[in-house]
N, C-alpha and C positions, 0 to 999 in steps of 0.2 A: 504493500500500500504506500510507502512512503517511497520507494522507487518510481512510482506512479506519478503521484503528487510532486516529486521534484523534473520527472519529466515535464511534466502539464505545466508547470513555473516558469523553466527554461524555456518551454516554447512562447507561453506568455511574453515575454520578456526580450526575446528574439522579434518578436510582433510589433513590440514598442519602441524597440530599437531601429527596427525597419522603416515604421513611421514619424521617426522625429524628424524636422524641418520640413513636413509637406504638409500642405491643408488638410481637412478632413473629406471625407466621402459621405454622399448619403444625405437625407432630408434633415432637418433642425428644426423642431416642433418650438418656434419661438413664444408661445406663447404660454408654453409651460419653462421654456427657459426665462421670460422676463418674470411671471411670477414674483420672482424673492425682489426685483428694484420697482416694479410698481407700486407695490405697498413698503418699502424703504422712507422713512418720514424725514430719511436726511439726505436735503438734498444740496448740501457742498456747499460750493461758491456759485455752481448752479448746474441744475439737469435739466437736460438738453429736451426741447419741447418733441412731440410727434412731428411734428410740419418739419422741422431741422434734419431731422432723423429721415424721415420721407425724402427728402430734398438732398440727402446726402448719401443716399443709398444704405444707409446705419444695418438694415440686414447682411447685405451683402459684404460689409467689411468684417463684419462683424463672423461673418462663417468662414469668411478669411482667413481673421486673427485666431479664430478660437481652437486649440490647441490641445483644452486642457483632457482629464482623464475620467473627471466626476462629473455630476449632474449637478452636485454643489459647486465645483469646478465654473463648468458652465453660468451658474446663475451669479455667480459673482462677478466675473468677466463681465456681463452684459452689465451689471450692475454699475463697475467701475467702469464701462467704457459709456456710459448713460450722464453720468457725475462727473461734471470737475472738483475738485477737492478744494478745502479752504485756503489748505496750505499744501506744500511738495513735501512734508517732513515724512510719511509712512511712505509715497514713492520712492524718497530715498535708503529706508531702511529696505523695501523691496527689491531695492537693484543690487546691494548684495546676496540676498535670495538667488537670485537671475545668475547673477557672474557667478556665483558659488555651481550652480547646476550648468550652466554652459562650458564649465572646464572639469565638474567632476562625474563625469560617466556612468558610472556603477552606481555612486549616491542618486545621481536621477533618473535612472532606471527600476532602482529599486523604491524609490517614493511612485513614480507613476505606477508600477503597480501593488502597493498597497493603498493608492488612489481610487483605483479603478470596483474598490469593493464597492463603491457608491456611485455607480452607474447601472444600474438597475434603474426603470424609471420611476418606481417608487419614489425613489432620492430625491425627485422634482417636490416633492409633497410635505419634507422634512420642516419647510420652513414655516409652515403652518403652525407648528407647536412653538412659536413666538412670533406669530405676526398675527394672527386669529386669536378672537378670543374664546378660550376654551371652554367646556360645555359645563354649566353649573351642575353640580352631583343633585340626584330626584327629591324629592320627601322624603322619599321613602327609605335614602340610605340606612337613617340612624336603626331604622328597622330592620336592614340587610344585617347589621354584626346581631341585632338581639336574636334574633334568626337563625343566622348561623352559630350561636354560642348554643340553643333550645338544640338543634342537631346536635352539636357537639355532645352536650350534656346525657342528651338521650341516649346516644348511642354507647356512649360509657358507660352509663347504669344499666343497660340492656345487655352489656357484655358484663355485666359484675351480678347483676341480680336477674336477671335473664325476665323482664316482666315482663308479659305478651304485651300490655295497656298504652305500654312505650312504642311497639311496632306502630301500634292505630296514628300517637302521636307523631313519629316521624313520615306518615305516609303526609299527614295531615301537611307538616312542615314543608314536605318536598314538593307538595302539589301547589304551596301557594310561594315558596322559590323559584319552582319551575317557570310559574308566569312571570314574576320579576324579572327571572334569569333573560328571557327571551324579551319583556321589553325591553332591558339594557341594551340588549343586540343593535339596535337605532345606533346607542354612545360610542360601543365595538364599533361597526361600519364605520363610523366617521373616521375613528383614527387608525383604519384597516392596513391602509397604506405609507402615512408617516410614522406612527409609533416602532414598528419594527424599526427602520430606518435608521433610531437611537443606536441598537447593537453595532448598526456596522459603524456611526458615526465615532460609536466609543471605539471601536479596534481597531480603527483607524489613524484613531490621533494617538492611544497609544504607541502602534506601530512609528508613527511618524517620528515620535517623539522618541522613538530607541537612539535617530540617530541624533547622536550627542549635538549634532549641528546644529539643530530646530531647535532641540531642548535649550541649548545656552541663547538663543535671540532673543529667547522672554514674549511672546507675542501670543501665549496664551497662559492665565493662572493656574496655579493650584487647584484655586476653588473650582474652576470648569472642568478638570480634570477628574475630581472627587465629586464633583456630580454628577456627571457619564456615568463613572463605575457603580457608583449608586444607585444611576435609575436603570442600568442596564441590568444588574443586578436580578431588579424586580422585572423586568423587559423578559428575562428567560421564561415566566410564566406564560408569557403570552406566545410561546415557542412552541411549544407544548404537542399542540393540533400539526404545526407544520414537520417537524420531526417525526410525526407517526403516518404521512400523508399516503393513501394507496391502499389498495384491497387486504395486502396481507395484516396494516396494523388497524382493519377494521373493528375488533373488537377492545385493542386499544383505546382506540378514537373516540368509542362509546362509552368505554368505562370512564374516561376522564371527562367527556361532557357530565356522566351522571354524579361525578365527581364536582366540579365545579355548580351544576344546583344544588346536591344537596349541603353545599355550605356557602352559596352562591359568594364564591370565588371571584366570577369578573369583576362585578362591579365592587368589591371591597379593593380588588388592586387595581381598576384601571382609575377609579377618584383619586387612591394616593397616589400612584403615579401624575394623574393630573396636578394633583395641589403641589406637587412637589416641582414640577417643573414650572406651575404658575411664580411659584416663588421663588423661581432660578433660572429667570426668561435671561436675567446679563450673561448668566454663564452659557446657556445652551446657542447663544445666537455669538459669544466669541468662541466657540468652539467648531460652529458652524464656519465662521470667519476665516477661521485658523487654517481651516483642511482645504477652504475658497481662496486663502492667499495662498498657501504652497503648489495648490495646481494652476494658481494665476503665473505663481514664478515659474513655473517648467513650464507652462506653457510660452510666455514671452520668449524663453530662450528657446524655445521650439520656432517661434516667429522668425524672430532675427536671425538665425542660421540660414531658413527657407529662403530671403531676401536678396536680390541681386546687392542691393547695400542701404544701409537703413544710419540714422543718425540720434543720439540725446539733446531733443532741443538745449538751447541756451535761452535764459526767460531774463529779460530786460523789462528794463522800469520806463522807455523810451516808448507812452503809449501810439505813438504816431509813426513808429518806426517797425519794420519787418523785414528779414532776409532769409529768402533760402537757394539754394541752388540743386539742380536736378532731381526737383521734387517729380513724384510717380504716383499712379496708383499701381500698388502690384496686385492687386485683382484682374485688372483688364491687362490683357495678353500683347506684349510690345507698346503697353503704355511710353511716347515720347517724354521724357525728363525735360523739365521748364525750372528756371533761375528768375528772381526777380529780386529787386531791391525799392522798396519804399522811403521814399525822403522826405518823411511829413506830411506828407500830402496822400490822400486814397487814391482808387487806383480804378478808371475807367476803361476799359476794353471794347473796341470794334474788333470788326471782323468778318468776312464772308458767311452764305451758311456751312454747316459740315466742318468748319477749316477748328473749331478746340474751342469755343469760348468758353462754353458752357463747363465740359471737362474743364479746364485749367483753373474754372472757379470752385467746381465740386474739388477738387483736386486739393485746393488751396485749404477749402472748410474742413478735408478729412485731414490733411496731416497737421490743422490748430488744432482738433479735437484729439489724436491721438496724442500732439504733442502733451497736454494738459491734463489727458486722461491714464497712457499708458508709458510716457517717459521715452516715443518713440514714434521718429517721424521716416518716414518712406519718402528720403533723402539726402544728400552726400553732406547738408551741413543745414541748420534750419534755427535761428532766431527771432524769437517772439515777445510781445507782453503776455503776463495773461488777464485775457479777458472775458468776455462770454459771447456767444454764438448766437447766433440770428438767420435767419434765412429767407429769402422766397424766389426759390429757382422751379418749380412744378407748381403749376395749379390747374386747377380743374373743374369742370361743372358740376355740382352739387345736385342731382331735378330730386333728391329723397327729401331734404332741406330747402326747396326751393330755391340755390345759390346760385348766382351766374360766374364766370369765369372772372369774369371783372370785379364781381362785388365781393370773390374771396380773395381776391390779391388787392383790393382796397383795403380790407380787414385785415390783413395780413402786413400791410404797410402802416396802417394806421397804430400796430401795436410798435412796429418798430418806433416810429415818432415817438409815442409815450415811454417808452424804453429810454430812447437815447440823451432823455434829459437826466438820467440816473447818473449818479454818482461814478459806479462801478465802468470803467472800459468795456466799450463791445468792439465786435464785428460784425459789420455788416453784408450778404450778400446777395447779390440780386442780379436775374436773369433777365433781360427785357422786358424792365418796367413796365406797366401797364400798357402791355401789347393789347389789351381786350378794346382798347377805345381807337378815335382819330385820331390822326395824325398830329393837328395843331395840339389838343388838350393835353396827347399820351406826351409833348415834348415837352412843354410847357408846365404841365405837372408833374412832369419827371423832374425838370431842372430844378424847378423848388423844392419837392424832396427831397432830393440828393443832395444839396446845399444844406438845407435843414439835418439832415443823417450826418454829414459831415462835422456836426460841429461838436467841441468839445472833446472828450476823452471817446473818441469815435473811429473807427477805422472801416470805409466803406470798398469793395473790391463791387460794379457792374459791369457786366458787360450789356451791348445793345447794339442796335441797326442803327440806330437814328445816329447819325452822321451829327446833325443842329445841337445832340446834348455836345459832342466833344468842341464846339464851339462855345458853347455857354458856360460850359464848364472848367475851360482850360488854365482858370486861374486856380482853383481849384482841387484840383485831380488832377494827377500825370496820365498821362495816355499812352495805352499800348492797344498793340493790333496783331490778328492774327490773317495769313494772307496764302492765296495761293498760286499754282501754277498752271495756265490754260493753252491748249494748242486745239487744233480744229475739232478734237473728237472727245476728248477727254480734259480732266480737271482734276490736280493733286494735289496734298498738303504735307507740309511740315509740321502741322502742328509745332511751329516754335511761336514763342511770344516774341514780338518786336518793340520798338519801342515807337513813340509815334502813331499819328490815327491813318485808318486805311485810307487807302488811293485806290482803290479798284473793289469792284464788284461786280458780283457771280453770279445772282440769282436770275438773270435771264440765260445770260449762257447756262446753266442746268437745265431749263427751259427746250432750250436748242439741242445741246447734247440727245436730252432725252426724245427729240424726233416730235417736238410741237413743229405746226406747221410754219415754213417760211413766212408768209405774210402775218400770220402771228406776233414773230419774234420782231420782225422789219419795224412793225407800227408801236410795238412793248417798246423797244430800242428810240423808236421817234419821239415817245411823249418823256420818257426818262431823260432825253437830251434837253427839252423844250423845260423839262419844270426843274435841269441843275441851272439852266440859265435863267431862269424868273428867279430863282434863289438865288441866286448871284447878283441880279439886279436889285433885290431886296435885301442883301448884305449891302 
């Protein structure tokens, strides 16, 4: 047996070996992985809205980065990559974690799998027994112990003095625990799923904690550790059923149910179990923590190996100022690497269609977010303040809400406005302002928002079509541009960021390319010459 089990290890092991530095494979039920940070009541320096998250592809980076080995794993990652934090002080205690596990092999081989005991999906469910509030014990408990003390009682003096009068009494007793026994069932089911969850969590952190490494950092107490072994303790009760499970320990199975009514067993251990953990919510949620930050650490160095090159921002107190160079998304497949440098001033972008704008902005949101959230940006060198996040690059028609395309990127602008009289530095980002309206209004009302987002402890990155904002705006905002290359048949890009607002434009040529008809294009062509000259004349 034990020749067995250290086979089944080794292979384990060789598995997770095989898988370090690559993404994962396979669906990500996010909605049982965000669980534990939607109801997290702490929310940092700030968590990042859905619309930001939407706007920034937040799934899809996010099955990128994640790495780790647990379900608690999981739900803390999402957690941390949701929150910027107040402060960088437990990031930095984290990145020794990181470099510790990125140079020692064997130690991070053998945490990811004594990790992995909590990947079950149960695991998802754990967080419940400190975020929920748990289920008040019936009336009827304090009648449960006198109850079960009349069985006790009975059946002792049945075995000492053999009275028949006692049999009548226990039938009596067991018929009216029986139905207690089976209301309770309701309280069981609820916690069917997380209560076990407790044993793995406790062999877990023990394990962890063998190695001397984890144990000297101090990022879990005493007291959370004696109250695992505690409640895990009483936790083997509720084993019981599953250690006998299958045909052959059928009559097991039934002697211990008729065991547990007649001295109605469940519900005397699962209320102390309950009140015991009500009154040890600190300890079971940094313990929780503890097993969520060690697979948060193997999983980052899991990250960063997988990376063509990645960088530790540098966090500057210069809210007007930003640099990175050869920033990526390494999600998207030959994502081009872009450099930019901020000089006080926000950052307006033209550009063709198709030729990056949009990427270069999403691009720019994800590696502030990682930089602020994970100590780790997807690029060669990346200097920031920190601030908080903002967005509205996707929008869309509402008809369930009655919402038109326009009046949720109004409401979505209008919050920014109220926002950016705040104290705190943001970032702002935004994809072609108010495309939903005219021509004169969307430029017009572009330019005094963007003015207004501008000001103060403010950092604005748009891009747009409208040619008239990089005029109205160029005292303002630097201007860069992204640009292509056109020959009879076709149309390519660099996707590089330039500096300067564009000189050329594609969207009729795509037009042509695509096989609209010549007299089409002729007359498109004729009125776009006629209305840059009326604008010329009206400059």
């Amino acid at each position: 047996m034990m020749a067995l089990f250290h086979r089944k290890k080794k292979k384990i092991k060789q598995k997770i070996r095989e898988a370090y530095g690559k993404p994962k494979t396979g669906d990500f039920d996010m909605n049982a992985i965000r669980r534990y940070a939607d109801r997290n009541p702490d929310t940092g320096f700030q968590k990042l809205s859905e619309k930001t998250c939407n706007d920034l592809n937040f799934n899809d980076l996010y099955a990128y980065a994640d790495r780790t080995s647990s379900l608690i794993g999981q739900q803390c990652l999402y957690d941390r990559m949701r929150r910027i934090p107040n402060d960088r002080s437990e990031l930095s205690k984290l990145e020794q974690w990181i470099s510790r596990f990125e140079t020692d092999e064997p130690l991070r081989t053998e945490t990811q799998y004594h990790l992995q005991k909590l990947s079950g999906r149960d695991a998802y469910y754990l967080c419940d027994l400190f975020q929920q509030p748990l289920s008040a014990p019936p009336k009827w408990l304090p009648w449960a112990y006198l109850l079960s003390f009349t069985n006790l009682l009975a059946l002792l003096l049945f075995l000492i003095y053999g009275l028949p009068q006692l049999i009548l009494l226990m039938i009596i007793v067991f018929v009216v625990n029986a139905v207690l026994h089976y209301l309770n069932k309701r309280n069981i089911n609820t916690y069917l799923y997380s209560m076990p969850q407790l044993l793995l969590l406790n062999k877990t952190v023990k394990k962890l904690l063998q190695t001397g490494f984890l144990k000297k950092e101090g990022m879990i107490s005493e007291a959370s550790v004696r109250f695992l072994s505690l409640t895990a303790r009483k936790m083997n009760f509720f084993r019981l059923d599953d250690l006998f499970r299958g045909d052959p320990f059928f009559i097991l199975i039934t002697l211990s149910e008729l065991i547990k009514i007649y001295f109605l067993l469940e519900p005397i251990f699962l209320f102390r179990v309950l009140r015991q953990i009500e009154s040890h919510e600190k300890e079971l949620q940094e313990a929780f923590r503890f097993v969520g930050d060690v697979d948060y650490a193997c999983s980052m160095a899991s990250l960063r190996t997988g990376l063509r090159w990645y960088c530790r921002p540098e966090i500057i107190s210069d809210i007007k100022k930003m640099q990175f160079s050869d920033a990526y998304l390494p999600f998207i497949q030959n994502c081009v690497p872009n450099s930019l440098k901020t000089n006080g001033k926000s950052i307006l972008i033209t550009g063709s269609n198709m030729s990056g704008k949009t990427t270069f902005i999403r691009a720019t949101g994800i590696n502030v977010l990682t930089a602020l959230t994970l100590n780790t940006c997807f690029a060669r060198s990346f200097s920031l303040p920190r601030l908080q996040l903002f967005s509205a690059i996707l929008m869309n028609d509402d008809l369930m809400n009655d919402k038109s395309f326009y009046l949720e990127e109004v409401q979505t602008i209008k919050e920014m406005i109220d926002i950016s009289s705040q104290k705190e530095p943001h970032l702002f980002l935004l994809d072609e302002i108010y495309k939903g309206t005219n021509t004169v209004e969307r430029v017009s009302g572009g330019k005094a928002v963007l003015s207004w987002l501008n000001r103060g402890n403010n950092l604005v990155f748009i891009s747009t079509h409208d040619i008239e904002l990089t005029e109205l705006l160029h005292e303002e905002y630097d201007l860069y541009h992204f640009s292509e290359q056109v020959d009879n048949r076709n149309i390519s890009f660099d996707y590089k960021i330039k500096a300067g607002k564009m000189k050329t434009r594609n969207a009729i040529k795509i037009l042509e390319v695509n096989g609209y008809p010549p007299e089409l294009i002729a007359e498109a062509r004729q009125i776009s010459h006629e209305m840059d000259q009326h604008r010329q004349q009206f400059q």
